[in-house]
C-alpha positions as CSV (number, residue, x, y, z in Angstrom):
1,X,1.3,-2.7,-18.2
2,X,3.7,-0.6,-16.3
3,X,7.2,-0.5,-16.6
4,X,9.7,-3.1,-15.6
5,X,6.7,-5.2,-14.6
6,X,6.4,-9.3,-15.0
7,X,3.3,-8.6,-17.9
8,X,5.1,-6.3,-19.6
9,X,8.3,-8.0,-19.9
10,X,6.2,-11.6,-21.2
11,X,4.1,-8.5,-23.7
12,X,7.3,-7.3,-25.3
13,X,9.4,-10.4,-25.8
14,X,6.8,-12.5,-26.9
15,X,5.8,-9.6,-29.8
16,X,9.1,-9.5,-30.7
17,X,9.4,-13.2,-31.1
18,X,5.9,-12.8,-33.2
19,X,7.2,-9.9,-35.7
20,X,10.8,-11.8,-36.1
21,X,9.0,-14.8,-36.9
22,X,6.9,-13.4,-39.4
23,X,9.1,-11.4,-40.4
24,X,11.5,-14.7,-41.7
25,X,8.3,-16.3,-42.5
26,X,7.1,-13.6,-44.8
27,X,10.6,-13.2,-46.5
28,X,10.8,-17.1,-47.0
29,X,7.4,-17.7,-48.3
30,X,8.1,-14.1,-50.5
31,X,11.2,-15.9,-52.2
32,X,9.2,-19.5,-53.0
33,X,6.4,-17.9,-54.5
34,X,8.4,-15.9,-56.9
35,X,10.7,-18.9,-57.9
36,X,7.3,-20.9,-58.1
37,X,6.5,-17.7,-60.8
38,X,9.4,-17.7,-62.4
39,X,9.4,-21.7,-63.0
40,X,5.6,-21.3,-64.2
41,X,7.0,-18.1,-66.3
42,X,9.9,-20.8,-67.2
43,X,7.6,-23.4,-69.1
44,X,6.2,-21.1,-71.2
45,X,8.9,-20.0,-72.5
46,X,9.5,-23.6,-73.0
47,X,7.1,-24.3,-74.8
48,X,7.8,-21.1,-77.4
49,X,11.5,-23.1,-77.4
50,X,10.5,-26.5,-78.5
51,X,8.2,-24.8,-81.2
52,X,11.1,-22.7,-82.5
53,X,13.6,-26.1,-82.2
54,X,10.8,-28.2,-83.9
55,X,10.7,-25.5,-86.3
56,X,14.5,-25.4,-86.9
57,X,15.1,-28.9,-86.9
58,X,12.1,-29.6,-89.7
59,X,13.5,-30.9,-92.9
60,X,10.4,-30.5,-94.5
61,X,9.5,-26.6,-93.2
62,X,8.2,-24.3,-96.0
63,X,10.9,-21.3,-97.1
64,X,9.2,-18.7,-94.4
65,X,11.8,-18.6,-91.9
66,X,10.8,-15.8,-90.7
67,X,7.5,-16.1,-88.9
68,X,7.1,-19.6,-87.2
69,X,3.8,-20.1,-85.8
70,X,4.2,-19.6,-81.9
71,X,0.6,-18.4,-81.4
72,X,1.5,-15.4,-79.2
73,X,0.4,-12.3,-81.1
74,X,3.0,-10.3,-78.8
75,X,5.4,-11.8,-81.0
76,X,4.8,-9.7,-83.8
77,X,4.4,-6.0,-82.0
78,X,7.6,-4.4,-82.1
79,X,9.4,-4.0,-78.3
80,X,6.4,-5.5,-77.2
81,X,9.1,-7.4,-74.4
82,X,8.6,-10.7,-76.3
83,X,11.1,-12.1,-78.7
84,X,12.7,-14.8,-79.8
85,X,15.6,-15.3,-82.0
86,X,17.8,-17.8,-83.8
87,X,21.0,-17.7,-84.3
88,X,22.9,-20.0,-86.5
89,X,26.9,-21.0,-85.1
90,X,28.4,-22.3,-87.6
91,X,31.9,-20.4,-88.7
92,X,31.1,-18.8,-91.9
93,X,28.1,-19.2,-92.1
94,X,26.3,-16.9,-89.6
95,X,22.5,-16.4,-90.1
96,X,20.4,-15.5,-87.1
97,X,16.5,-15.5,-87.4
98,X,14.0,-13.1,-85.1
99,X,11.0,-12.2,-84.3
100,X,9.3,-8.6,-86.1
101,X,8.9,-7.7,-82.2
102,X,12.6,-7.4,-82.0
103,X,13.3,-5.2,-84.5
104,X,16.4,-4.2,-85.6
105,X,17.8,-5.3,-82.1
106,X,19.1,-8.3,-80.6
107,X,19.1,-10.9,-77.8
108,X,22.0,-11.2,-75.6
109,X,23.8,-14.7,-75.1
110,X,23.2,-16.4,-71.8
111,X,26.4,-18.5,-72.3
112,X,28.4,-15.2,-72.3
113,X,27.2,-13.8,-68.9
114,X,28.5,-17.0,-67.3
115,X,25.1,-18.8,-66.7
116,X,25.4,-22.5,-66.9
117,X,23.2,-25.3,-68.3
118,X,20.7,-27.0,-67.1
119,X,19.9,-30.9,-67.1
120,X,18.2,-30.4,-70.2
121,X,21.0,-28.5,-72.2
122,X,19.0,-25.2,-71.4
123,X,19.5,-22.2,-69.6
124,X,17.6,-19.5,-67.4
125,X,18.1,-16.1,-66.7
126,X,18.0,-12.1,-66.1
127,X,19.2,-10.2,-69.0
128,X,18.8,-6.7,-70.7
129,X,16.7,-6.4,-74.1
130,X,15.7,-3.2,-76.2
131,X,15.1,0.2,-74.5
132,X,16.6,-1.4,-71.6
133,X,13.7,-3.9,-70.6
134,X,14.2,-6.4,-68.4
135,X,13.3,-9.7,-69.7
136,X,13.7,-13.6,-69.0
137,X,15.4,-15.6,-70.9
138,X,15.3,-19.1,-71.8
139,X,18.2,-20.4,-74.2
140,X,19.3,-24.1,-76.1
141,X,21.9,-25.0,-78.7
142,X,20.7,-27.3,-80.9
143,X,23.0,-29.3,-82.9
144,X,21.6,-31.0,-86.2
145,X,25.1,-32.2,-87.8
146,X,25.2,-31.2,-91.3
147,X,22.2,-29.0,-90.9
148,X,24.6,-26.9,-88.7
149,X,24.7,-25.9,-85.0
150,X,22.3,-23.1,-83.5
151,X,21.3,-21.1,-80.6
152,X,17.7,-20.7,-79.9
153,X,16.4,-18.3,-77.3
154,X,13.0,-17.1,-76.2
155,X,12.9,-14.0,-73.8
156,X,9.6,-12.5,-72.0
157,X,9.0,-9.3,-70.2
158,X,10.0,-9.7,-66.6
159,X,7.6,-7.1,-65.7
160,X,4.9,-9.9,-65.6
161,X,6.9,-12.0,-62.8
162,X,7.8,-8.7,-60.7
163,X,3.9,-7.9,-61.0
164,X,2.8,-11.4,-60.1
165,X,5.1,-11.4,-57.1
166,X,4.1,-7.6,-56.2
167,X,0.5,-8.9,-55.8
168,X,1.4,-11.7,-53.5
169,X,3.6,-9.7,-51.4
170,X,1.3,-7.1,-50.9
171,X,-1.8,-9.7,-49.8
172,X,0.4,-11.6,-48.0
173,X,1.5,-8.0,-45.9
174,X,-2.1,-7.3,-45.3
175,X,-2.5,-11.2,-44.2
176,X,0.7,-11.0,-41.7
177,X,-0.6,-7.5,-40.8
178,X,-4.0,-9.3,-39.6
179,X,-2.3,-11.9,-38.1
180,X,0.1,-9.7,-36.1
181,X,-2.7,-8.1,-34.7
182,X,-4.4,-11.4,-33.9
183,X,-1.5,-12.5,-32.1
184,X,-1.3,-9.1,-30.4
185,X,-4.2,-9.4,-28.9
186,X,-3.8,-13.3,-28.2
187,X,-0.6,-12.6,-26.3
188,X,-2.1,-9.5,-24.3
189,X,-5.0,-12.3,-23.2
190,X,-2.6,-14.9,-22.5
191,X,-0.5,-12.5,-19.9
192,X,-3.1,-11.6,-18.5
193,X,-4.6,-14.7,-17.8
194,X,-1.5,-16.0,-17.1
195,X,-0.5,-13.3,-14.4
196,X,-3.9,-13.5,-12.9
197,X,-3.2,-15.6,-10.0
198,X,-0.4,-12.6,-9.2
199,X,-2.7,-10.4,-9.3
200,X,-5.0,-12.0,-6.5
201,X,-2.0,-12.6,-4.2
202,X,-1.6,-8.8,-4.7
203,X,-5.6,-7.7,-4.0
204,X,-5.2,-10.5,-1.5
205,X,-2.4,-8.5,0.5
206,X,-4.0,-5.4,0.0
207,X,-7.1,-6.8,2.0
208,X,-4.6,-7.6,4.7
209,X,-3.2,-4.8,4.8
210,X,-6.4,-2.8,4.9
211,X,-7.5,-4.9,7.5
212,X,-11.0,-6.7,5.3
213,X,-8.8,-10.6,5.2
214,X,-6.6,-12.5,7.3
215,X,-5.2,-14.7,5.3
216,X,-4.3,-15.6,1.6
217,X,-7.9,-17.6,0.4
218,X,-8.6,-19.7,-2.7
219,X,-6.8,-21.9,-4.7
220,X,-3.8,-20.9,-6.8
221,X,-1.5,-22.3,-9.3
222,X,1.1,-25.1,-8.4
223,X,4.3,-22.5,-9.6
224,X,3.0,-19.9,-6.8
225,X,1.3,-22.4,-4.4
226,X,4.2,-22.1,-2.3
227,X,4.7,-18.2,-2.5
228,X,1.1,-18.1,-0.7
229,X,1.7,-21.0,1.9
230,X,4.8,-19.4,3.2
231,X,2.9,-15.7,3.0
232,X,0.3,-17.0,5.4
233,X,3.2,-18.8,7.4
234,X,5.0,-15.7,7.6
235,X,1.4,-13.7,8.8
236,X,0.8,-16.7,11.5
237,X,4.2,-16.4,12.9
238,X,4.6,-12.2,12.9
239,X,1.0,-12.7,15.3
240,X,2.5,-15.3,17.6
241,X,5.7,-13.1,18.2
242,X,3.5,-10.4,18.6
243,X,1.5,-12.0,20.9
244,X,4.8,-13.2,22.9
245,X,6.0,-9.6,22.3
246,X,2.7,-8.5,24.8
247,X,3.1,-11.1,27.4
248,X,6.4,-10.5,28.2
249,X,5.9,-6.6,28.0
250,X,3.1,-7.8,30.7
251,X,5.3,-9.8,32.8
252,X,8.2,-7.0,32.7
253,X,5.2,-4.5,33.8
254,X,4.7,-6.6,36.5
255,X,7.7,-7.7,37.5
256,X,9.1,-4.4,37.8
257,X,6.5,-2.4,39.2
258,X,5.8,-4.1,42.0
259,X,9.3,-3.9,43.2
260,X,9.1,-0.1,43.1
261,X,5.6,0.4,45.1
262,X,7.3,-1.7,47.9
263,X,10.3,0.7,47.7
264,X,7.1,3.5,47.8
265,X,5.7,2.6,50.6
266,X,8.7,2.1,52.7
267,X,9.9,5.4,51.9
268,X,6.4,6.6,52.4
269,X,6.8,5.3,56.1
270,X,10.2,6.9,57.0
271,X,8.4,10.7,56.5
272,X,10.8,12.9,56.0
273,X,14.1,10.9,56.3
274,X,16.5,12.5,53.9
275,X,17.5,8.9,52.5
276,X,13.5,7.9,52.0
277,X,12.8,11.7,50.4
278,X,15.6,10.4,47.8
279,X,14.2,7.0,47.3
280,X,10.9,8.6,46.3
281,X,12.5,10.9,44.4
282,X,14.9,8.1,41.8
283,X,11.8,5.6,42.7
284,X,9.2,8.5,40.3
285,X,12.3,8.9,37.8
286,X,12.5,5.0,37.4
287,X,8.7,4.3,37.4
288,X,8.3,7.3,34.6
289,X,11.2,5.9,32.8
290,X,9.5,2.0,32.7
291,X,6.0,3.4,31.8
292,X,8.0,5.1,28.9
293,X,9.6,2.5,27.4
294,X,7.1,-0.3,28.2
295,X,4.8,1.9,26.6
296,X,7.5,2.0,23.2
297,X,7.9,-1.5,23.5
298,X,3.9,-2.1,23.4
299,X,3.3,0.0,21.1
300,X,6.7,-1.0,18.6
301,X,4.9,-4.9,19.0
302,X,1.3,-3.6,18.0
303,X,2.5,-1.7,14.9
304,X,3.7,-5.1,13.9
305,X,0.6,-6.7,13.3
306,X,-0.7,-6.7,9.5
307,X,-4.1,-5.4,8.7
308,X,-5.1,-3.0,11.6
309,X,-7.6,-0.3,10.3
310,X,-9.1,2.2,12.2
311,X,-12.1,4.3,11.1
312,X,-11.4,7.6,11.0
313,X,-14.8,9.7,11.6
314,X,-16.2,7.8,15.0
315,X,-12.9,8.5,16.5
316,X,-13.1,12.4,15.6
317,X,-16.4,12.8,16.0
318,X,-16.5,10.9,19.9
319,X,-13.0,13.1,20.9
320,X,-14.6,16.3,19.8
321,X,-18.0,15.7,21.8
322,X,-15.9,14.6,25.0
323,X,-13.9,17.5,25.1
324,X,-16.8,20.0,24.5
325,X,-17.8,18.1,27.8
326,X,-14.8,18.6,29.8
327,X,-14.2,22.6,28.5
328,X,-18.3,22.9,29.1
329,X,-17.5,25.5,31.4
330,X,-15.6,27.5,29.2
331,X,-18.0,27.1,26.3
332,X,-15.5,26.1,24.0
333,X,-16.7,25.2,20.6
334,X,-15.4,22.5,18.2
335,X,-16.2,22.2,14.8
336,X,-15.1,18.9,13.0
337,X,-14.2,18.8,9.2
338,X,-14.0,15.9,6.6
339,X,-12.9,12.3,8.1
340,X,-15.8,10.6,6.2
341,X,-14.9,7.3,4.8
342,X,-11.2,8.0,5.6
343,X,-9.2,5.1,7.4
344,X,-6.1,5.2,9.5
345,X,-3.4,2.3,9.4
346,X,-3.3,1.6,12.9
347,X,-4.9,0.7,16.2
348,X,-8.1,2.8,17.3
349,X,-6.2,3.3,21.2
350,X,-3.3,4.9,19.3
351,X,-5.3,7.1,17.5
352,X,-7.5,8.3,20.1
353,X,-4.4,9.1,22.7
354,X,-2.6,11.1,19.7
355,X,-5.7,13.1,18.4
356,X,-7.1,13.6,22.0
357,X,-4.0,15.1,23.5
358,X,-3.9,17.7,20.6
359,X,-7.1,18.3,20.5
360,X,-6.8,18.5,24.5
361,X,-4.1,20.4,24.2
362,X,-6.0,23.0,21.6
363,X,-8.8,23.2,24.7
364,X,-6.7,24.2,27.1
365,X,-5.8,27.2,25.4
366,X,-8.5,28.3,22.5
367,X,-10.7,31.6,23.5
368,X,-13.7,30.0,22.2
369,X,-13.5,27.8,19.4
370,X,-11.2,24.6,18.4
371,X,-11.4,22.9,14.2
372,X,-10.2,20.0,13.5
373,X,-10.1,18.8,10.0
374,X,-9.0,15.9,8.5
375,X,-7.9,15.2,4.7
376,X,-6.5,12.3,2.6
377,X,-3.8,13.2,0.1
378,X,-0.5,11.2,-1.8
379,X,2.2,10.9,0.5
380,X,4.8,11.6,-2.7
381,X,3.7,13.4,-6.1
382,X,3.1,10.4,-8.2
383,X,2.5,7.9,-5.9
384,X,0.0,5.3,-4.4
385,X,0.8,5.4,-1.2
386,X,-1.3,8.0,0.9
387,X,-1.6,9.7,4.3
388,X,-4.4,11.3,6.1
389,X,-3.7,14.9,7.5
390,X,-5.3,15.8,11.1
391,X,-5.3,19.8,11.1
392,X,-6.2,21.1,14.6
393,X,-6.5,25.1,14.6
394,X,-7.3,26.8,18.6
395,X,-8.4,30.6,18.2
396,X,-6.1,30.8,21.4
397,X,-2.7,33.1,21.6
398,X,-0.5,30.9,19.7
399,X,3.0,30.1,20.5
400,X,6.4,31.5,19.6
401,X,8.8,29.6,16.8
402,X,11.2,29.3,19.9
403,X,8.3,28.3,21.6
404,X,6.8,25.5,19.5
405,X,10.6,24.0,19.4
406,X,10.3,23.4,22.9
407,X,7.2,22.2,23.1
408,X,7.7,18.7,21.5
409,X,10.2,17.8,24.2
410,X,9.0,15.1,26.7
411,X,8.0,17.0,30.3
412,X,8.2,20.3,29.0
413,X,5.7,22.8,30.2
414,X,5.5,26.4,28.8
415,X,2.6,27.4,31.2
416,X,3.0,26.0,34.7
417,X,-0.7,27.7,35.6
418,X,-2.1,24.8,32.8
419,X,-3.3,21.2,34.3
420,X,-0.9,19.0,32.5
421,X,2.2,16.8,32.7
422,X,4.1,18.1,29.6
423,X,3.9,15.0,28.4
424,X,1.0,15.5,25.7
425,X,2.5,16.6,22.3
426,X,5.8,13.9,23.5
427,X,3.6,11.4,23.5
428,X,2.2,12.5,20.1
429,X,5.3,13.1,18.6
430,X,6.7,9.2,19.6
431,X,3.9,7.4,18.9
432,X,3.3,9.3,15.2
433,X,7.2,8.2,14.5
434,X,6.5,5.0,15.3
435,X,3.7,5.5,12.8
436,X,6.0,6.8,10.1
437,X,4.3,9.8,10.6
438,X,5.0,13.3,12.2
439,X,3.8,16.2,13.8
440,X,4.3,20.0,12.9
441,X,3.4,22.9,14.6
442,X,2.6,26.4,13.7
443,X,0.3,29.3,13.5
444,X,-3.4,28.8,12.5
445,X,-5.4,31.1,10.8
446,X,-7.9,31.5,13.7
447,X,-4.7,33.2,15.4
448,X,-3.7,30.2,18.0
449,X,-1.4,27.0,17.7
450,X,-1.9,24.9,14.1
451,X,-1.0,21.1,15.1
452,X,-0.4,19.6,11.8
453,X,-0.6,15.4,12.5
454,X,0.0,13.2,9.6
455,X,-0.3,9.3,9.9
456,X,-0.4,6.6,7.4
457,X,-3.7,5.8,5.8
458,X,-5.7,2.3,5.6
């Protein structure tokens, strides 16, 4: 998942949604299972408290006061965090009644700290025993009329509770921790599956654009249904104005050209009239200047069309045998390097006119021997988009920095003893920029002119 991308976006919120929940849910279900404890921890106490009131309110009760029969040995180990006490309210006659494991200490009073009663007359609650335990306490006040008015109270060690709910929290961590992961992983399948159609719209118009499909195929979701209808709309309609784009660059051609070989010939037929030597003269200028820019304009329409690959190595390989041919009598040699399995984003005419007029070029004025090479590399550090490299290295004299300045510009010729127009490395240069692409010149290491071409890759 890459950064500010669709899956990662749905990845992240929906895992934070996940912990948050579980989070609260964790907390919540945390805090009813240790009031579920504590009420459970409650009724035992209880039940010590109606065996202590049943044991205070018994007429008939032998003289031991001191030891009721609770049946909890913890009772009787002293600070064992289980006591109970009972403490008579009546003014003047003040008489309270506890358990051996007490001590010599005693049990705070509920009623003091503020805690209120229950339904029952009872009250529950935190408090502070002996050597600073923590303990929870359960407390009633019994009235028996002229038997007097006490205060009985039960406290166990809170340890037992904060134990209890220690266990659960942990399993219930390592269940939420499972879970998490669970949903992880079920979220990380969902987004996927769920961004899957995206993803075939995208290998889709990579095949397009490498020139293997047409079209957008198959069947896709109702929600992006109509982002692939209007995608193959908007393919159909760049070919038909393409397609316009040609004829009328055909009819122009036409139109236009004719005109100027009637304007030729009569010329042609005054001789040397001053007036017809001029004609011919703007007549060359204007037919130069049309094949120019019909040429852009053909060319500026073709680059418009999606999905145009060319392969790379027949190109090389056919340019470097035909120009051994022509340059047979000066036994030039041309040794061609890489280009295998390497494809260029573009038409094969394009490509043959630009790598045949350097290589052309690197003919005309090698000693002996001509290399091209050819290499695919990352247009930008970092990035997917890549470019293919045509190297072409002559062993010949080379050219001047001033010199290779010059030589770029359209009808320039540095060597009027050379067949040529001038128009070679201008015709490069245009047709790479309308390419995106460029061309470089400089020295090679063979000694002659390095013609560095670099064009987008299929």
């Amino acid at each position: 998942m890459r950064a500010n991308s669709l899956a990662l976006r749905l990845f992240v919120s929906a895992t934070a949604w996940a912990v948050v929940i579980l989070l609260i849910t964790g907390i919540v279900l945390s805090s009813l299972y240790r009031q579920a404890v504590e009420r459970a921890f409650d009724r035992r106490l209880g039940v010590y408290l109606r065996t202590l009131v049943a044991d205070v309110a018994s007429p008939d009760e032998s003289n031991d006061k001191t030891s009721p029969a609770l049946g909890e040995p913890l009772f009787e180990l002293p600070l064992s965090g289980w006591y109970w006490q009972v403490t008579r309210l009546d003014p003047g006659k003040s008489e309270v009644r506890a358990s051996r494991s007490l001590w010599d200490g005693g049990l705070p009073r509920l009623q003091e700290l503020g805690v209120a009663a229950g339904a029952d007359g009872s009250r529950q609650g935190y408090v502070t025993g002996p050597e600073d335990q923590r303990l929870r306490l359960v407390e009633r006040n019994i009235d028996l009329g002229d038997e007097g008015h006490f205060l009985v109270a039960v406290a166990g060690d809170a340890v037992e509770i904060a134990d209890e709910t220690r266990s659960f929290d942990q399993a219930l961590a390592v269940t939420f921790a499972i879970l998490a992961a669970v949903l992880l992983l079920t979220t990380m399948f969902q987004v996927r599956f769920g961004l899957a159609p995206l993803k075939r719209i995208t290998d889709s118009l990579a095949a397009i654009r490498a020139g293997t499909a047409e079209r957008l195929a198959g069947q896709f979701p109702v929600e992006i249904a109509p982002l692939a209808r209007e995608t193959n709309a908007l393919i159909d309609a760049n070919k038909e104005i393409v397609e316009r784009a040609r004829t009328h660059v055909g009819n122009l051609a036409h139109a236009l050209k004719t005109p100027l070989s009637v304007m030729v010939n009569e010329a042609n037929a005054r001789g040397d009239d001053p007036l017809a030597l001029k004609v011919l003269e703007q007549a060359a200028i204007m037919r130069d200047q049309v094949t120019r820019h019909l040429e852009r304009a053909r060319l500026a329409a073709r680059l418009t069309v999606i999905g145009t690959v060319t392969d790379v190595t027949p190109v090389v390989t056919a340019l470097a045998r035909t120009m051994e041919k022509i340059h047979r009598d000066r036994a030039i040699i041309i040794e061609v390097r890489g280009g295998e399995d390497m494809r260029f984003r573009g038409e094969r005419a394009d490509l043959e006119e630009m790598i045949g007029n350097l290589v052309d070029n690197a003919c005309k004025w090698a000693a002996s021997r001509v290399t091209i090479e050819v290499l695919r590399e990352r247009r930008a550090a970092g990035g997917d988009d890549h470019v293919l490299r045509f190297v072409v290295d002559d062993d010949g004299h080379g050219l001047s920095a001033s010199e290779r300045e010059q030589a770029g510009r359209r009808g320039r010729r540095l060597d009027e003893t050379k067949p040529g127009s001038g128009l070679g490395l201008s015709i490069v240069v245009e047709l790479a920029a309308l390419y995106g692409g460029e061309l470089k010149l400089g020295t090679a290491p063979l000694g002659g002119l390095r013609a560095e071409l670099v064009l987008p890759a299929g």
